[in-house]
KEMIZA-770653 format. One line per 2 residues: number of its first residue (from 1); for each residue z, y, x of N, C-alpha, C, CB. Coordinates in steps of 0.1 Angstrom, whole numbers, plus 5000, padded with zeros to 4 digits. Each point is the difference from the previous one (the first is absolute). Glycine has a CB too. Layout:
<nodes>
NUM	Z:Y:X:Z:Y:X:Z:Y:X:Z:Y:X  ...
</nodes>
This chain:
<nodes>
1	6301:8459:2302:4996:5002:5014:4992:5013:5001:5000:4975:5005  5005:5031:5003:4989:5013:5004:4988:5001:5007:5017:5008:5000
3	4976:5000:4996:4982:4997:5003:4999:5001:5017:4987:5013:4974  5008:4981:5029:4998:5004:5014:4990:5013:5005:5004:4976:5002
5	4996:5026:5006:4998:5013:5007:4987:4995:5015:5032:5013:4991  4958:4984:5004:4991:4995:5019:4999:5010:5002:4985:4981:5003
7	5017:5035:4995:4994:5010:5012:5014:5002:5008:4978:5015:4985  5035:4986:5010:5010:4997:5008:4994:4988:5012:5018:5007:4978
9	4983:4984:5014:5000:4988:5008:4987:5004:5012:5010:4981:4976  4984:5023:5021:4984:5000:5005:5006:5010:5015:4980:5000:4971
11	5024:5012:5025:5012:5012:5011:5006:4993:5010:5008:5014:4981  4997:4978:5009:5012:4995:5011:4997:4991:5013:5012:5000:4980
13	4977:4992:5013:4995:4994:5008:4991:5000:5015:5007:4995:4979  4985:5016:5010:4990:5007:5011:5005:5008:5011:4986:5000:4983
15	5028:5003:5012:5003:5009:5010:5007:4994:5008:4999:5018:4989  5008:4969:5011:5009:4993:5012:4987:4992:5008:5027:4996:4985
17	4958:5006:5012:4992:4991:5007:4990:5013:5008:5001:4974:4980  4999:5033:5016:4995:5015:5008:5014:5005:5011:4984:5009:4973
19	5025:4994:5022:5011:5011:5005:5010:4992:5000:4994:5021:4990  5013:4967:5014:5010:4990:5000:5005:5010:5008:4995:4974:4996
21	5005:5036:5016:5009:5006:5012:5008:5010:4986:4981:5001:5029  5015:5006:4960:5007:5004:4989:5009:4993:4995:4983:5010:4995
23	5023:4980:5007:5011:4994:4990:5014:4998:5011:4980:4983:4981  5013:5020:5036:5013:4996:5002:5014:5011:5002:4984:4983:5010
25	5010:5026:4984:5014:5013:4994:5004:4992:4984:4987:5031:5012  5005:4966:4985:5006:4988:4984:5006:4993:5008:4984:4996:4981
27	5013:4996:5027:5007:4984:5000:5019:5008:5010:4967:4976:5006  5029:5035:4997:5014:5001:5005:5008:5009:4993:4993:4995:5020
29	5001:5012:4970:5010:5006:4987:5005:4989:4992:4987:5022:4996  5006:4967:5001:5004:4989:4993:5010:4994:5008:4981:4996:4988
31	5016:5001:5024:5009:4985:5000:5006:5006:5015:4983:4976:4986  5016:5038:5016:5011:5004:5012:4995:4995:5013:5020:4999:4985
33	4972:5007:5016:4995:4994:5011:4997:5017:5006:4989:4971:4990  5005:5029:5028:4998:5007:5003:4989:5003:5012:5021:4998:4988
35	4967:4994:5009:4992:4999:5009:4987:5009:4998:5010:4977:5003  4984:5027:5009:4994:5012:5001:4984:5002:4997:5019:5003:5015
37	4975:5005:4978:4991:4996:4989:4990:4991:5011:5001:5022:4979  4996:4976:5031:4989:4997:5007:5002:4986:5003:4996:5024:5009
39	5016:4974:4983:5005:4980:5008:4990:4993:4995:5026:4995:4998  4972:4994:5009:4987:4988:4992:5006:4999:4991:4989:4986:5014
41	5004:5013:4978:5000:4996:4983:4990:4993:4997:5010:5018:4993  4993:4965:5001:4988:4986:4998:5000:5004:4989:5004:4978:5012
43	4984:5022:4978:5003:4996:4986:4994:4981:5000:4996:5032:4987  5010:4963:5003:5003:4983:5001:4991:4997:4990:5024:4995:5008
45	4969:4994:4992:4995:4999:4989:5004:4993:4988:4987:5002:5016  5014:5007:4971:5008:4993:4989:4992:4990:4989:5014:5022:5004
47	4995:4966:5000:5000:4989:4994:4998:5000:4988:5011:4995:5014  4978:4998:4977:5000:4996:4984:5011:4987:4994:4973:5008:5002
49	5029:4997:4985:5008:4987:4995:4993:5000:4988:5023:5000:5010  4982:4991:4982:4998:5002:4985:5005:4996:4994:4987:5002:5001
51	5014:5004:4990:5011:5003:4989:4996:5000:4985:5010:5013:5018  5000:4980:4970:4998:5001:4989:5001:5009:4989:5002:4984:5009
53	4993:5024:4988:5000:5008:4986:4997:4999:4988:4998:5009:5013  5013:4995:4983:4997:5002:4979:4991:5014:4999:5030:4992:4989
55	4956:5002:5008:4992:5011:4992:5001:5006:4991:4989:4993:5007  5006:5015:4984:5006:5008:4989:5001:4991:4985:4990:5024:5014
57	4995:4968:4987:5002:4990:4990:5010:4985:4997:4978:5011:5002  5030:4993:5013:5009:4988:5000:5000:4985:5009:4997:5011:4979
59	4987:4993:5025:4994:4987:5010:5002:5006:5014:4980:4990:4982  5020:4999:5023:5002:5002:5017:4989:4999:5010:5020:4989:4996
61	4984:5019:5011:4985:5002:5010:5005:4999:5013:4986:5017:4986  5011:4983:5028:5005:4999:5016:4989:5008:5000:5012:4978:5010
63	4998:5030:4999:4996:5015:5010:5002:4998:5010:5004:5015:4988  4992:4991:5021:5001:4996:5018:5005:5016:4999:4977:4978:5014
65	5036:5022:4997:5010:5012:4997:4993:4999:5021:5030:4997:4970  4978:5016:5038:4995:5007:5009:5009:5008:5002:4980:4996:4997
67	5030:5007:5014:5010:5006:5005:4994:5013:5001:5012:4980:5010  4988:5033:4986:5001:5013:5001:4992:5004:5018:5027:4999:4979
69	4989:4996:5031:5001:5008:5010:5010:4991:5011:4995:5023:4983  5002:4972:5028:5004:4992:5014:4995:5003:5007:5005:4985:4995
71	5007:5022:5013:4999:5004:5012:5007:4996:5013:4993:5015:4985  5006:4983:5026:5009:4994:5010:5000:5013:5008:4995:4973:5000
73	5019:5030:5003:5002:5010:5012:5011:4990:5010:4998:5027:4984  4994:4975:5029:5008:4987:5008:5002:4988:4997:5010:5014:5004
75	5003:4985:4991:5003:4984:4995:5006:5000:4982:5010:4993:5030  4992:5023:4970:4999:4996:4987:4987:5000:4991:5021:5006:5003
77	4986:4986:4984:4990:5001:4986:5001:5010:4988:5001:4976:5006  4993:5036:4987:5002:5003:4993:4990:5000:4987:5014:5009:5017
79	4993:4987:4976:4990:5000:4984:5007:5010:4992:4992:4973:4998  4989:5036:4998:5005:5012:4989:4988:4996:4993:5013:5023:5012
81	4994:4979:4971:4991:5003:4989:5008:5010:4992:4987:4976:4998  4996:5025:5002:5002:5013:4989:4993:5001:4991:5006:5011:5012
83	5002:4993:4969:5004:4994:4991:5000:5012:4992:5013:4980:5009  4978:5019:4978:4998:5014:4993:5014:4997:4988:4967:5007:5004
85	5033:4984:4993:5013:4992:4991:5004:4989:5001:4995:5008:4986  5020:4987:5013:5005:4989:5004:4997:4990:4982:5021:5013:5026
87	4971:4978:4979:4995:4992:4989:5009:4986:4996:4976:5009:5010  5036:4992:4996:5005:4987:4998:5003:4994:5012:4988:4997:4980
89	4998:4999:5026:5000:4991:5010:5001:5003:5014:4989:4992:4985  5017:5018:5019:4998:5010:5012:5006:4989:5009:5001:5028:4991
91	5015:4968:5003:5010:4992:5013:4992:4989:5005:5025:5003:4990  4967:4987:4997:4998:4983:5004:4985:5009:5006:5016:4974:4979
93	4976:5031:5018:4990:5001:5009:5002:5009:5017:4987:4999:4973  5023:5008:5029:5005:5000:5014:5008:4987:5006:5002:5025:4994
95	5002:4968:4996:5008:4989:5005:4984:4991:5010:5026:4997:4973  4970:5005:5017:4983:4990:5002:4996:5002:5016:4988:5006:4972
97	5007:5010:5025:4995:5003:5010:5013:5001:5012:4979:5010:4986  5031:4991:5015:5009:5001:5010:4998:4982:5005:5019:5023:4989
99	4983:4967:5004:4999:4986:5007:4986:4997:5005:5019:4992:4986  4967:5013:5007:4993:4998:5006:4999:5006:5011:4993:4994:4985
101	5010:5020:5025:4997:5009:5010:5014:4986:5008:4988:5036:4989  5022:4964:5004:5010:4989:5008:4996:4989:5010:5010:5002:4980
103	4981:4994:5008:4995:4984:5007:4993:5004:5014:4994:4985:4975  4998:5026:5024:4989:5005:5011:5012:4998:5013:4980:5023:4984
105	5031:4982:5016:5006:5001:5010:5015:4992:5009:4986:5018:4990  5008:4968:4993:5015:4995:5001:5002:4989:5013:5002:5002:4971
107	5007:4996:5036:4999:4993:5008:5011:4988:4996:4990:5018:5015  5006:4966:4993:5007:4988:4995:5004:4990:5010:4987:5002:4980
109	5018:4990:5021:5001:4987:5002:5006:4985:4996:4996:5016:5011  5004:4977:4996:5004:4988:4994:5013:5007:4993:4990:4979:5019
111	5011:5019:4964:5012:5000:4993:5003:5016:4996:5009:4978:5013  4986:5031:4996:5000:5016:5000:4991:5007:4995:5010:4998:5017
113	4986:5008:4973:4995:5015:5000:5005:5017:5002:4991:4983:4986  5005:5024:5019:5005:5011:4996:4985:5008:4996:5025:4999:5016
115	4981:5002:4974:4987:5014:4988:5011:5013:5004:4987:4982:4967  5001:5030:5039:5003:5013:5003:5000:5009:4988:4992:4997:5021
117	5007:5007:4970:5000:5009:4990:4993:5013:5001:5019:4990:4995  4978:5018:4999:4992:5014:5008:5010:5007:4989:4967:4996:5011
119	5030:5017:4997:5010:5011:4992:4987:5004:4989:5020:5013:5024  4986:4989:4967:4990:5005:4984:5006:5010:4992:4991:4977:4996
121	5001:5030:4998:5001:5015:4990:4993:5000:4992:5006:5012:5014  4996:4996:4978:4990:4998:4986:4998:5016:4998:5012:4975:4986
123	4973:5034:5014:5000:5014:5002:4999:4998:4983:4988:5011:5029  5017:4997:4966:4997:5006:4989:4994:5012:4990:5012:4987:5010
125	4976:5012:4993:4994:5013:4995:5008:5009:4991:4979:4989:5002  5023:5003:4980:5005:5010:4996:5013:4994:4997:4980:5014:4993
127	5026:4993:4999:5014:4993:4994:5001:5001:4984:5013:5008:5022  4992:4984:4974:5002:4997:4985:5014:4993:4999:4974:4998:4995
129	5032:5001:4994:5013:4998:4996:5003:4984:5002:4998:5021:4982  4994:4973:5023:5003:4989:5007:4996:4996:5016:4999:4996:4975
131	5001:5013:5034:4988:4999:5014:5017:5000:5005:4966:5018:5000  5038:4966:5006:5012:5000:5009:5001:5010:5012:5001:4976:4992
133	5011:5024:5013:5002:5009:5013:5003:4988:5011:5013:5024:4986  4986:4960:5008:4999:4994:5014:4996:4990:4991:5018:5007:5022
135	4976:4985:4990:4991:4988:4997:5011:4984:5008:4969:5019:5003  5034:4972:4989:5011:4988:5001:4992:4993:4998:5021:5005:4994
137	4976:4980:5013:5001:4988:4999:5010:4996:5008:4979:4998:4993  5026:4992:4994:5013:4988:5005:4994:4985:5002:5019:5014:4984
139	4984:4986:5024:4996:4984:5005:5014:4990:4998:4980:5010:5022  5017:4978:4971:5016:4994:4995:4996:4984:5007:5009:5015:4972
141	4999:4984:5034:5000:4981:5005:5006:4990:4991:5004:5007:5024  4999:4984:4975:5000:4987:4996:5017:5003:5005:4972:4984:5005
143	5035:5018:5005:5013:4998:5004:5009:5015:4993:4990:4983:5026  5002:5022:4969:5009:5011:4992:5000:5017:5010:5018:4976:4988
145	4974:5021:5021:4995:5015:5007:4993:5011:4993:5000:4987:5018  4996:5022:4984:4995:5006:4996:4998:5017:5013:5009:4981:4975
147	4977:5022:5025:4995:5006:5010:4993:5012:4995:4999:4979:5014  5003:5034:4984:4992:5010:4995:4994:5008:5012:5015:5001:4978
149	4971:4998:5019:4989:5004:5010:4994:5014:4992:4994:4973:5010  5015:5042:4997:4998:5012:4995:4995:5009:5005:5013:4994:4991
151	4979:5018:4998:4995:5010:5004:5003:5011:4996:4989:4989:5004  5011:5023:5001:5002:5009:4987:4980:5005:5002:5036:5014:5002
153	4962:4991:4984:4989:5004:4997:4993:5014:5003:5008:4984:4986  4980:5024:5017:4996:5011:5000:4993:5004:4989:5002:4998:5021
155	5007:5009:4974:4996:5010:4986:4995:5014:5005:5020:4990:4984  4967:5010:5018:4997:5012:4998:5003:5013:4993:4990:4985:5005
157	5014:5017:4983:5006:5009:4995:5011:5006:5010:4994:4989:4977  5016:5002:5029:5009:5002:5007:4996:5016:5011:5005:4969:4996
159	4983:5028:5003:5000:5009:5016:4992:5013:4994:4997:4977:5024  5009:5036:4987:4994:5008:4998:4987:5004:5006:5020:5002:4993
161	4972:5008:5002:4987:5003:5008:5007:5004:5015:4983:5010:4978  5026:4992:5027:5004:5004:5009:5006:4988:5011:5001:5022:4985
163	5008:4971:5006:5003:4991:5007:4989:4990:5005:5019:5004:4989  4970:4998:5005:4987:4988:5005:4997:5007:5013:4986:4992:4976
165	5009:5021:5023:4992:5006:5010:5009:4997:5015:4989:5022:4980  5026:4986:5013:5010:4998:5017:5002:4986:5006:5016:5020:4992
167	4985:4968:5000:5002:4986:5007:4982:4999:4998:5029:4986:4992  4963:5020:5006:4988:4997:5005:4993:4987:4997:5007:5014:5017
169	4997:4986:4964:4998:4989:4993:4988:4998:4993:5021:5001:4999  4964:5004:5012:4990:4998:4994:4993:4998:4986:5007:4995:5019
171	4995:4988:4985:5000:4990:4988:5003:5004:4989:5004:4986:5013  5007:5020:4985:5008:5001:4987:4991:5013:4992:5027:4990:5011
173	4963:5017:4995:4994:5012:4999:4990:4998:4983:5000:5003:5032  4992:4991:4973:4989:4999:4988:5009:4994:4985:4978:4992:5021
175	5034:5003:4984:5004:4995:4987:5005:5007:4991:5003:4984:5010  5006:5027:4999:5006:5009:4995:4995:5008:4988:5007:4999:5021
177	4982:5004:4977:4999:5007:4988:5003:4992:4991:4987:5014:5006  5012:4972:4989:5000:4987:4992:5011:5003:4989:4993:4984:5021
179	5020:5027:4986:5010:5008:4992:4994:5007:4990:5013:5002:5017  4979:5003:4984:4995:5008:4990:4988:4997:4988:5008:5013:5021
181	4987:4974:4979:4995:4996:4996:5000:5002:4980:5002:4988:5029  5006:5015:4969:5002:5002:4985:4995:5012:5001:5020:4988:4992
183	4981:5025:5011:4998:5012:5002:4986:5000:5001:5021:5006:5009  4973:4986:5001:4987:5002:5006:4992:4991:4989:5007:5003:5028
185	4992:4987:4968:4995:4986:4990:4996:5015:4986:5023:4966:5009  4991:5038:4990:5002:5005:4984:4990:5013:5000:5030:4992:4995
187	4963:5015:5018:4994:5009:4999:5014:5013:5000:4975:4984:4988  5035:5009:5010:5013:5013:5003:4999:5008:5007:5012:4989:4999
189	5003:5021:5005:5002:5006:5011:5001:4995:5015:5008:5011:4983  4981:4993:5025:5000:4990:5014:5000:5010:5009:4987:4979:4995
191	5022:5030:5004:5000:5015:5011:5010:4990:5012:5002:5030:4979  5008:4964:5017:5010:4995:5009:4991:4990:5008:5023:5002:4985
193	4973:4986:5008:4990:4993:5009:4990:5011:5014:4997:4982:4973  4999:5025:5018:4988:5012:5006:5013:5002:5015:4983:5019:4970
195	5027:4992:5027:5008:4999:5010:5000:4991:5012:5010:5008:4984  4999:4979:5008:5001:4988:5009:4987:4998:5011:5016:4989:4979
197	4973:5009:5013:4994:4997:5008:4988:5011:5013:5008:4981:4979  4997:5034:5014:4994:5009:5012:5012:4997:5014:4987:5024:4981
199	5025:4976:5014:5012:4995:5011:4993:4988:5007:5023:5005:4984  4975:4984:5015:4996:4988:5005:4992:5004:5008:5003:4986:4984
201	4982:5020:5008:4985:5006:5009:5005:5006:5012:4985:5006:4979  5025:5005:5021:5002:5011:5012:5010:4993:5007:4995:5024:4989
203	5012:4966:5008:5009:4993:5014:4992:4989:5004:5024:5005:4994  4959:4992:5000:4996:4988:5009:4993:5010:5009:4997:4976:4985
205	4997:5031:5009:4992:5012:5008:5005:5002:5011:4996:5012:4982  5019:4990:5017:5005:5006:5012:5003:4988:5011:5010:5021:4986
207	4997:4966:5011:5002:4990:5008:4986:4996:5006:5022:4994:4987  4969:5009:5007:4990:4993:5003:4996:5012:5014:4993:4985:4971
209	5009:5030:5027:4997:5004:5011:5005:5001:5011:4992:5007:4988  5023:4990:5010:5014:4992:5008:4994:4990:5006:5019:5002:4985
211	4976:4989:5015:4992:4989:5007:5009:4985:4990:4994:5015:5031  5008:4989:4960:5012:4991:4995:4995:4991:4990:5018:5017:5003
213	4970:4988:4991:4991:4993:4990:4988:5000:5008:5009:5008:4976  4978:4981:5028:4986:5000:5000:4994:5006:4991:5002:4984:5009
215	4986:5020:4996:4989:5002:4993:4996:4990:4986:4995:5011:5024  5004:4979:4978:4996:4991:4992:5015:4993:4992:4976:4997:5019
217	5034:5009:4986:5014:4999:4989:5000:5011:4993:5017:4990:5015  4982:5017:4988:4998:5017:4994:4990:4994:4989:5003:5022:5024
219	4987:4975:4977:4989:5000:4990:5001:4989:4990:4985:5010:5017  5019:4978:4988:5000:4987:4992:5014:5004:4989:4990:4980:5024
221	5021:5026:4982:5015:5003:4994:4993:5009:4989:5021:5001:5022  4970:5010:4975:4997:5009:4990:4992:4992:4991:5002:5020:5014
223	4993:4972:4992:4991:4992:4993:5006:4990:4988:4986:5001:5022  5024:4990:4987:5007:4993:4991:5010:5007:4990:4997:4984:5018
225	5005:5028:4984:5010:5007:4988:4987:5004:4991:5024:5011:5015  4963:4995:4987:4991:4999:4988:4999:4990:4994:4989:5013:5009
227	5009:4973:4999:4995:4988:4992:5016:5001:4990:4980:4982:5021  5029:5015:4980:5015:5003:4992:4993:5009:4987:5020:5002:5026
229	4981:5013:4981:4996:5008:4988:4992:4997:4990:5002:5013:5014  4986:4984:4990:4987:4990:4994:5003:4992:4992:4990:4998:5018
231	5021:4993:4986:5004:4989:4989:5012:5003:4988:4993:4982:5021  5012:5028:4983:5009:5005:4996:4993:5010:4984:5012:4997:5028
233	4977:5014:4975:4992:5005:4996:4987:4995:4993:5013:5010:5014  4986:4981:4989:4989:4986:4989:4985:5012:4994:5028:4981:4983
235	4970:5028:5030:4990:5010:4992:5005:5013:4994:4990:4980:4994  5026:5023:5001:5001:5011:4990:4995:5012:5013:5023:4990:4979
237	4986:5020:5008:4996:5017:5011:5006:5001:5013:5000:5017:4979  5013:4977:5022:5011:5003:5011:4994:4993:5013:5022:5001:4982
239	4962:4990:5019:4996:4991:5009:4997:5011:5016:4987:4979:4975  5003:5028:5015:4992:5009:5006:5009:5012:5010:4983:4996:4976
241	5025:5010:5017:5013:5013:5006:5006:4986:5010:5010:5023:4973  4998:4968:5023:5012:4993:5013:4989:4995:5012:5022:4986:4982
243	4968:5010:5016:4993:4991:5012:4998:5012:5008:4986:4980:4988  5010:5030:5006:4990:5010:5007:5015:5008:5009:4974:5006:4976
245	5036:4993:5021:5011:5004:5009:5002:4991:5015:5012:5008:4975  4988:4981:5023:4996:4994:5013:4988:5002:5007:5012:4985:4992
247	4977:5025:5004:4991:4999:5009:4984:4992:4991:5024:4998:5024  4980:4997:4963:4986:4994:4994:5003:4987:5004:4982:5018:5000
249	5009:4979:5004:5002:4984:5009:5001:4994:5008:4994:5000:4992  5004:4991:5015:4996:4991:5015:4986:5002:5005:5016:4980:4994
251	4975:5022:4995:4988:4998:4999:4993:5013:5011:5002:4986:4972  4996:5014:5037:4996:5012:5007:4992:4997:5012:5020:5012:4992
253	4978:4973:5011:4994:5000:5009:4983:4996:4998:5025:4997:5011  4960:5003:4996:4994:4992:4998:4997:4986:4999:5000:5018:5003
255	5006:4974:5003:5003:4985:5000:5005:5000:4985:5006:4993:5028  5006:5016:4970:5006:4995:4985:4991:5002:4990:5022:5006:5006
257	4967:5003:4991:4989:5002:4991:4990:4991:5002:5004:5022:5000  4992:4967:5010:4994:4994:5006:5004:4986:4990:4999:5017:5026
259	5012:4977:4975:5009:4993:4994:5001:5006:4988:5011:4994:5018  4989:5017:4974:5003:5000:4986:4982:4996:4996:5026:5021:4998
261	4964:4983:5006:4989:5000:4997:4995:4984:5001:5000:5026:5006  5009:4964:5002:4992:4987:4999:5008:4995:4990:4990:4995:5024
263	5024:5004:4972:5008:4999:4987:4988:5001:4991:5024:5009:5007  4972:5001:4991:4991:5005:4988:4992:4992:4999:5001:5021:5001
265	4987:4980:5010:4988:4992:5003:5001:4985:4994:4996:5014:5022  5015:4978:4984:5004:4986:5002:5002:5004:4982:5012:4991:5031
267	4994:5015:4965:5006:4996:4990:4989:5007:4986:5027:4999:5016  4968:5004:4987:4985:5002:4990:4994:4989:5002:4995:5024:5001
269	4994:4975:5010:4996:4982:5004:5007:4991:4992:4997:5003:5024  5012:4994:4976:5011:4992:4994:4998:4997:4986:5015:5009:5015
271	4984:5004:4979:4998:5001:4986:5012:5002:4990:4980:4987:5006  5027:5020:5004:5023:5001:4997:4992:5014:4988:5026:4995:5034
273	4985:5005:4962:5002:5011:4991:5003:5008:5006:5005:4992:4985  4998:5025:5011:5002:5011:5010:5018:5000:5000:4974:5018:4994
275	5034:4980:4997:5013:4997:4998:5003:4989:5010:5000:5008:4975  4992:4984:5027:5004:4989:5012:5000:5004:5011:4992:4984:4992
277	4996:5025:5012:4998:5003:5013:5007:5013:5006:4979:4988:4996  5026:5020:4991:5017:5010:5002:5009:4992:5002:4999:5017:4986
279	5004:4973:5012:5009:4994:5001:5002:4993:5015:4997:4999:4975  4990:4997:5031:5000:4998:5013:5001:5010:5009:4990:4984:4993
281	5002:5029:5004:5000:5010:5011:5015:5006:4998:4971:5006:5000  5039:4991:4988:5016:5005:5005:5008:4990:5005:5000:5016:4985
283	4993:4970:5014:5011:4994:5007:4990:5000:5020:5015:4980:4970  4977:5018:5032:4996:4997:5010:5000:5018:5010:4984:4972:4987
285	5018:5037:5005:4998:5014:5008:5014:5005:4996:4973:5007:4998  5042:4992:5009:5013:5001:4998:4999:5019:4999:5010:4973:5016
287	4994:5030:4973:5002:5013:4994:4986:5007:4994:5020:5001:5016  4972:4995:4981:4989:5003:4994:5004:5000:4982:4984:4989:5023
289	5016:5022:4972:5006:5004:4988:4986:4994:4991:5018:5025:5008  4988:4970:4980:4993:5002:4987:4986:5007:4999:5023:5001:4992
291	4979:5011:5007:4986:5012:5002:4994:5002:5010:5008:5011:4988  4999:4987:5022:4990:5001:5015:4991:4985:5001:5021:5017:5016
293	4987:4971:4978:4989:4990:5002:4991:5003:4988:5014:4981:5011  4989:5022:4975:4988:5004:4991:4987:5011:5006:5022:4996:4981
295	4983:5011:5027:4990:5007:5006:4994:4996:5010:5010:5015:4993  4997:4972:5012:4988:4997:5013:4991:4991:4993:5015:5000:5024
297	4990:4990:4966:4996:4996:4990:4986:5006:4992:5025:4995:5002  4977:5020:4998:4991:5006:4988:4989:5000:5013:5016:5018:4977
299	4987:4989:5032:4991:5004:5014:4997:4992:5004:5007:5014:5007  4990:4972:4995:5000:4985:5007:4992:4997:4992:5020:4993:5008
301	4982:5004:4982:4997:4990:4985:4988:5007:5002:5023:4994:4981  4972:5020:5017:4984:5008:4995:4989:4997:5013:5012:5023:4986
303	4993:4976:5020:4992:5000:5016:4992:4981:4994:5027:5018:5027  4982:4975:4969:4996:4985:5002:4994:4999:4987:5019:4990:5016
305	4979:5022:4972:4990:4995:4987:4989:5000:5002:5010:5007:4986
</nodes>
């Protein structure tokens, strides 16, 4: 099984609970759809299950699993996750979450059910020699039927820097460097990354002065492609040069220094280690790099000896 990834996960999430009006150019490149960015868009609340796993020593443990991404436009249902590697279990845990979001809307009576299904996709950060191009469950009856409930999948790799910007595929933004990740990890050549991502910077720039991005999309979108970089970069040299091409960080306002400084506070009181309390100020401050929290860290920390 492949390691999981929470700052993906962490992206993805944060950004359909901030910016959900961002996905509905996704939801209509995926599933053909054609509704105009300003339609209501619900996000639903996703259901827990739980589920059994083989740990590494062999023994079994239950995990409470959590659908990605539900959203209702009108009358329909759509469920997206997104998936740094397909681990095995991608179909029966969409199967999962497809019948639970089901039941929410199934209607019955004497002798009758009908369960609605929601349309589902599987985004795929990167690709590897096994990451399918569609996602199948078959459902088989007792009388010899058989019912395939299908998707095709979104592989990122697939698309170019260009094709995101023109269908105005947001979302798919911060992930995008995730391609390059061998290059960037290895301390390699990262001129193409460098490229890719001054391209990204100057067409949010510009939509954003279009009236086409917010203020606070413009800033959160640069942010979440640092936090990416960040995790991607674990500290080496290449951390410092990619962030600083988006602009440095999110971190620019005084409320946000306000907020990094009670992290600190709270978390000295506490008696956390300083590695704990980096650890909080990058997950709780969305694009706050490695060295920029060590330095509010160094500047914070002396004030309170």
């Amino acid at each position: 099984m492949q390691k999981k990834t929470p700052d993906y996960d962490n992206v993805f999430k944060t950004m359909k609970m901030k910016h959900k009006r961002l996905f509905v150019s996704v939801i209509n490149d995926v599933f053909g759809r054609n509704y105009p960015r300003d339609v209501k868009v619900e996000i639903l609340p996703s259901e827990g299950y739980l589920t059994e796993n083989e740990t590494a020593d062999g023994s079994k443990e239950i995990e409470e699993q959590v659908s990605d991404f539900l959203i209702r436009i009108g009358s329909e249902i759509y469920l997206l996750e997104c998936q740094s590697y397909d681990d095995g279990s991608m179909a029966i845990r969409i199967a999962e979450y497809a019948f639970i979001v089901a039941r929410q809307f199934a209607t019955w009576d004497i002798g009758h059910a009908t369960i609605p299904m929601p349309r589902f996709s599987i985004i795929y950060v990167k690709r590897t020699d096994r990451t399918p191009k569609t996602t199948t469950i078959t459902f088989t009856f007792p009388d010899g039927q058989t019912v395939d409930y299908q998707s095709d999948n979104v592989i990122l790799e697939d698309f170019t820097k260009e094709n995101i910007v023109e269908k105005r595929l947001f979302p798919y933004i911060p992930f995008y460097i995730a391609r390059y990740e061998k290059e960037i990890a290895s301390e390699g050549d990262i001129e193409k990354a460098v490229e890719e991502l001054i391209y990204f910077r100057d067409e949010m720039v510009r939509l954003h002065q279009a009236g086409e991005l917010s203020d606070d999309e413009l800033v959160d979108l640069k942010g979440f492609v640092n936090t990416i970089i960040t995790h991607i970069t674990n500290g080496n040299k290449n951390e410092e040069r990619l962030v600083n091409i988006m602009g440095g960080t999110v971190i620019e306002t005084e409320s946000d220094k306000i907020k990094i400084q009670m992290i600190i506070e709270l978390g000295k009181e506490d008696g956390l280690d300083d590695e704990v309390i980096l650890k909080r100020l990058q997950q709780k401050i969305i694009g706050l790099p490695l060295k920029r929290a060590q330095a509010y860290l160094d500047q914070y920390g002396k004030q309170l000896v």
